[in-house]
N, C-alpha and C positions, 0 to 999 in steps of 0.2 A: 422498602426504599434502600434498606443498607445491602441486600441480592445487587440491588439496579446497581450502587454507588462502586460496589465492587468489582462490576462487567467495566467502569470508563475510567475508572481513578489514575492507572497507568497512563492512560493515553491524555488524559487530562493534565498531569502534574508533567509531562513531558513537553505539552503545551507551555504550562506557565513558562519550563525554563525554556523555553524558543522566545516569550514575551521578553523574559526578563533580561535577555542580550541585546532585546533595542530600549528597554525601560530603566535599567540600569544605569549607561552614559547619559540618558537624559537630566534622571535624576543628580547626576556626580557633575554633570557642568551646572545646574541651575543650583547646589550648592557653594559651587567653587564662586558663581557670581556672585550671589550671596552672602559669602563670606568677604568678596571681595568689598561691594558695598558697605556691609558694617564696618571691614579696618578702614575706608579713608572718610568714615565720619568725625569731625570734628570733636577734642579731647573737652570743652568748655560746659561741658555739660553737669546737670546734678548729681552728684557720689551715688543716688540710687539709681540713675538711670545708665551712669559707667559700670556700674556694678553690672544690671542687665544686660548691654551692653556684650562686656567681657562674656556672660555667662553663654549670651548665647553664640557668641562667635567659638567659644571651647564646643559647644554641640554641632556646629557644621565644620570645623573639624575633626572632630571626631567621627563624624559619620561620614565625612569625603576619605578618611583610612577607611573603613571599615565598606564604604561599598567601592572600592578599587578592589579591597580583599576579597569581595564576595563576586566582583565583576571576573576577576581572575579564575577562580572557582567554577562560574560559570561557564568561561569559554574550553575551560578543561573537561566540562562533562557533555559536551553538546553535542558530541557524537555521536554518544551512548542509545542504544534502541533499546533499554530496558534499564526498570526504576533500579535506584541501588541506595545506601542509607544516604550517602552524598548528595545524592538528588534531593530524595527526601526531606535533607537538611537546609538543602538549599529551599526549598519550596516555602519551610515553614520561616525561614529566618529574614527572606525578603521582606512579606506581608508584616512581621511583626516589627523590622525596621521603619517601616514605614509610621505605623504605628505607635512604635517608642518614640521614634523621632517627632512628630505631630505632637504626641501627647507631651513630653518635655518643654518644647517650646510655649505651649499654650501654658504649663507650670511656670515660667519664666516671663511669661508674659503678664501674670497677675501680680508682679511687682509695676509695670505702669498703664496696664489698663485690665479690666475683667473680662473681656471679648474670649471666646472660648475657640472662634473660628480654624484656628489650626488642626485642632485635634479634629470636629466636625470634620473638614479636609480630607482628614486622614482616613476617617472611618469611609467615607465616600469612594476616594480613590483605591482602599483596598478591592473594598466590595465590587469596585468596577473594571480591577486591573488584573485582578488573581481569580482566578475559579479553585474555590477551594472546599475540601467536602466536609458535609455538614459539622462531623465531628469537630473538622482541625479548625471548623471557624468559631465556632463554637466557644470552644476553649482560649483561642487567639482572642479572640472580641473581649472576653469576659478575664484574662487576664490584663489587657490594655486597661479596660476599665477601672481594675484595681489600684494599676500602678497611679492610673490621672485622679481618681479618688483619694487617693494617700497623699499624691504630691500635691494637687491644689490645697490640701492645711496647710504645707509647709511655705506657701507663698501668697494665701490670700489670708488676711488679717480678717478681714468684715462679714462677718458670719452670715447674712442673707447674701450677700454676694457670692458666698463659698457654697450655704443649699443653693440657689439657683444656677451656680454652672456645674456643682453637683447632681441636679437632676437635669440639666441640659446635655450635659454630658452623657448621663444614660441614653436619654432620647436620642440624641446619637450614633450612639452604640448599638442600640435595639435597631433604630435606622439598618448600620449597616449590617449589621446582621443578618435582618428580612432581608435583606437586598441579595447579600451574598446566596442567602439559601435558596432566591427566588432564579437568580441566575444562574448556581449549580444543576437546579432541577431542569430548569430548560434546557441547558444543555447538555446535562446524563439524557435526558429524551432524545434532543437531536442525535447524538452519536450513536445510539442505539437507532432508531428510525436508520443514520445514513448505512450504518452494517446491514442491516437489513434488506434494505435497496442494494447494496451491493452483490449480498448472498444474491441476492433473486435476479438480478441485472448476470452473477453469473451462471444462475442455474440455467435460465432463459439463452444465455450464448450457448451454456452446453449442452444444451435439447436441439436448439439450430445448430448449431453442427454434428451431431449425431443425424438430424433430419438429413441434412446434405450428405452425408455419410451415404445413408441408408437410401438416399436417392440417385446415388455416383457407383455405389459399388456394389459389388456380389458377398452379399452376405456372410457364404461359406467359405470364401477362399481369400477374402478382403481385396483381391483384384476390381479393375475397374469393371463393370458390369455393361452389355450390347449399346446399350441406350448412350451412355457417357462416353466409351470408346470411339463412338461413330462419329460424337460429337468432337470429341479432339481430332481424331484425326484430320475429320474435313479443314478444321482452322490446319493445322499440319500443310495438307497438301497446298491451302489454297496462298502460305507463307513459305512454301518451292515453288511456286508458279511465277512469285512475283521475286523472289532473290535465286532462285535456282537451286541446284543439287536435287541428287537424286535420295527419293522416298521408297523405302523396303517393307512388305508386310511379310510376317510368317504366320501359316496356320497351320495350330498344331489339333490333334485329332487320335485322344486314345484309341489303341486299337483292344476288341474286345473286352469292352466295358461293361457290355451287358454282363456277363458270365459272371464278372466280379463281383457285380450285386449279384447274379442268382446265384453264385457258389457261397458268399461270405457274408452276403448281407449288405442293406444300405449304409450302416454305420461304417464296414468295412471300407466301402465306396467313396463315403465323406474324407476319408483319410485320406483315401489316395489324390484325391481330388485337392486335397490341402498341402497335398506334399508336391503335386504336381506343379503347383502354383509358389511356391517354396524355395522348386528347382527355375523355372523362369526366369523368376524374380534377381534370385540368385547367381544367373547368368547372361543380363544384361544391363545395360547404362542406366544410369539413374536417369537420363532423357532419353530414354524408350519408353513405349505406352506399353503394358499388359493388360490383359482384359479376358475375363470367361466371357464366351459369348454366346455359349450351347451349352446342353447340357454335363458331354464330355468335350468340349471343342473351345482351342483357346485361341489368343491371335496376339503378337506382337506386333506395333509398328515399331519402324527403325529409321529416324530423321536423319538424312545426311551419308545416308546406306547406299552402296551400289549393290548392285545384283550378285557380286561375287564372294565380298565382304557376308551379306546377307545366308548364300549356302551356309557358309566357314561358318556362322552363329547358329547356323539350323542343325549343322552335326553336328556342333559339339553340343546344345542341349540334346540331341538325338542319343550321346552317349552318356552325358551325366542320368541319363532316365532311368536308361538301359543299365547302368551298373548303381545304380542307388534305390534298390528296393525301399519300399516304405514300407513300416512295418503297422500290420494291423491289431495285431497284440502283442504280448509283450514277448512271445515265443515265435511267432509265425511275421514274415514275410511276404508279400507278393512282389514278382515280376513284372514291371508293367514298361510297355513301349508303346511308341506313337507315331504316325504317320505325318510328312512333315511338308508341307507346301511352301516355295519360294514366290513373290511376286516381285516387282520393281515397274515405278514410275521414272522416266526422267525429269531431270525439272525444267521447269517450263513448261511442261505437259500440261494441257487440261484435259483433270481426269479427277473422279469420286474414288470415295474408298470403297464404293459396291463395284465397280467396274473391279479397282484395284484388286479387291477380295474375290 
C-alpha cells in the first residue's frame, strides 16, 4: 500500500490545495459571522458564561488571522505543478486547523454544557474534505486527540462527564480516521485505474494511427502510397471542376534501376529510392500530393498548376537529381536520373486522374 500511496500522493496533495482555495473563504466568512453573532450578544449574563463567551470569541479570532494567513499562502502556490515543503505545509496545517479549531471550542464548551459535538464535526469534515495519506492522518487524528484529551480536564470538573466525552471523543477520532483511510484508498485506486485507462486510451490512438499510417503510405519512402494518392487526387480534381484552375500531374520514372539492384544490391536500391523521395519532397509545396506509385515510378500532383509552371518544377527536380548523388555507403556514390512526364487539366474539365496520368 505505501508502493500504491507513493505512485498518487503528489497529485493528491495538489488536489487538496485546489479544494482548499474554495474551502478556505468559506470557512473565513462563517467565522467572521460567528464571531459577529457572539460580540452583539447581550453583556447581562453569568460571570461563567461571559467568561465562555469572551473565550471563544478570542478563538474565531484568532483563527479568522490565521486562515486569511493561510488563504494567502495558498493563492501564492496554486500555480505550482509540483509538491514543494510549502505545499506540503500547507496540506498538513489546513486539516489540523480544522481540528484544533473544533477540538478548542468543544474544550470551551464544557464550561456550560458537555456536548462534545464540535470536535465530532471536526473529525468528520476533515475526513471528508482532505484526502490525506494514511501516515499524515494517522499522526493528525492521534495528535488532535491528545490535545481534546488534555484540554477537556482543564474545563470539565465532573469526572463521569469527562470519561464519557473522553471515550466519545476517541470514538470520534477512530470515526474519522476509518473514514479518512477508507476514502484515501478509494481514491489511490481511482487515480491509478484513471492513468491506466489513459496509457491504453493512448497506446490504442497510437496503434490507429500508425494503422492509417501504414494504410496511406509506402513504407520505404514514407510517401503517399498508389491506393491514397489516387484517392486524393480525385477529391483534388473534382474541387477544380467546381471552383476552377488548372491541375498539374508530374511523373517521375528512374531510369535504369534494374542495374542498380543488380550491380549494388537491393539495400543499395532502398537508399536511392529514399533519397529520391527526399528530393521531391524537398522540391515542392507543402499542398502538392507525392506518392510512390511503382516500383521505381513516382508522381506528383500540383493544385493550382498550369502546364508551364508545371515543366519549370519538372526540371528543376530533373536537376536537383541529376547533381545530388545519394550515397550508398559511406565511400561510394551513385548517379541516378529520371525521366520526367508533364500532364495538365484545365479547370472545369471533367477528367480522372487515370486519364490525367
Amino acid at each position: 500500500m505505501a508502493a500504491v500511496d507513493a505512485q498518487v500522493v503528489d497529485e493528491v496533495t495538489l488536489g487538496n490545495m485546489r479544494r482548499l482555495r474554495w474551502l478556505g473563504p468559506i470557512f473565513l466568512v462563517l467565522n467572521l459571522v460567528l464571531l459577529t453573532i457572539f460580540s452583539l450578544q447581550p453583556e447581562n449574563a453569568a460571570p461563567s458564561q461571559q467568561a465562555w463567551r469572551q473565550a471563544v470569541m478570542q478563538v474565531y479570532a484568532v483563527t479568522v488571522v490565521w486562515l486569511v494567513a493561510m488563504l494567502l499562502m495558498t493563492w501564492r502556490v496554486m500555480r505550482r505543478t509540483q509538491v514543494d515543503g510549502t505545499v506540503r505545509a500547507l496540506q498538513v496545517a489546513a486539516p489540523m486547523t480544522f481540528l484544533l479549531f473544533t477540538g478548542v471550542l468543544t474544550v470551551l464548551d464544557q464550561w456550560i454544557t458537555p456536548n462534545i459535538s464540535p470536535y465530532l464535526l471536526g473529525c468528520m469534515s476533515v475526513s471528508l474534505l482532505f484526502l490525506l495519506p494514511p501516515a499524515t492522518a494517522a499522526w493528525l487524528f492521534g495528535i488532535a486527540y491528545a490535545l481534546f484529551f488534555v484540554g477537556l480536564g482543564m474545563t470539565q470538573a465532573d469526572t463521569s462527564i469527562l470519561l464519557s466525552n473522553r471515550a466519545n471523543g476517541l470514538g470520534a477520532t477512530m470515526l474519522g480516521l476509518v473514514l479518512s483511510l477508507g476514502l484515501w484508498r478509494s481514491n489511490a485506486r481511482y487515480l491509478l485505474l484513471q492513468r491506466e485507462l489513459t496509457a491504453r486510451n493512448a497506446t490504442l490512438e497510437q496503434q490507429q494511427d500508425e494503422l492509417v499510417w501504414l494504410a496511406t503510405r509506402d513504407a520505404l519512402t514514407g510517401l503517399y502510397n498508389r491506393r491514397e494518392f489516387m484517392r486524393l487526387s480525385e477529391l483534388e480534381l473534382k474541387r477544380a471542376q467546381r471552383q476552377g484552375g488548372f491541375t498539374s500531374a508530374i511523373v517521375i520514372d528512374l531510369d535504369h534501376f534494374k542495374s542498380i539492384n543488380d550491380r549494388h544490391g537491393h539495400p543499395a536500391g532502398d537508399k536511392v529510392l529514399a533519397h529520391v523521395a527526399l528530393c521531391l519532397l524537398g522540391g515542392v509545396r507543402e499542398t502538392d500530393l507525392v506518392a510512390r506509385i511503382g516500383g521505381e515510378e513516382f508522381m506528383v500532383l500540383l493544385p493550382q498548376t498550369d502546364i508551364d509552371a508545371a515543366t519549370g518544377l519538372a526540371n528543376k527536380l530533373r536537376h536537383l537529381l541529376r547533381e545530388t548523388p545519394p550515397a550508398i555507403s559511406r565511400d561510394e556514390r551513385i548517379a541516378v536520373t529520371a525521366s520526367f512526364g508533364v500532364g495538365c487539366l484545365p479547370g472545369g474539365t471533367e477528367g480522372t486522374m487515370a486519364s490525367l496520368y
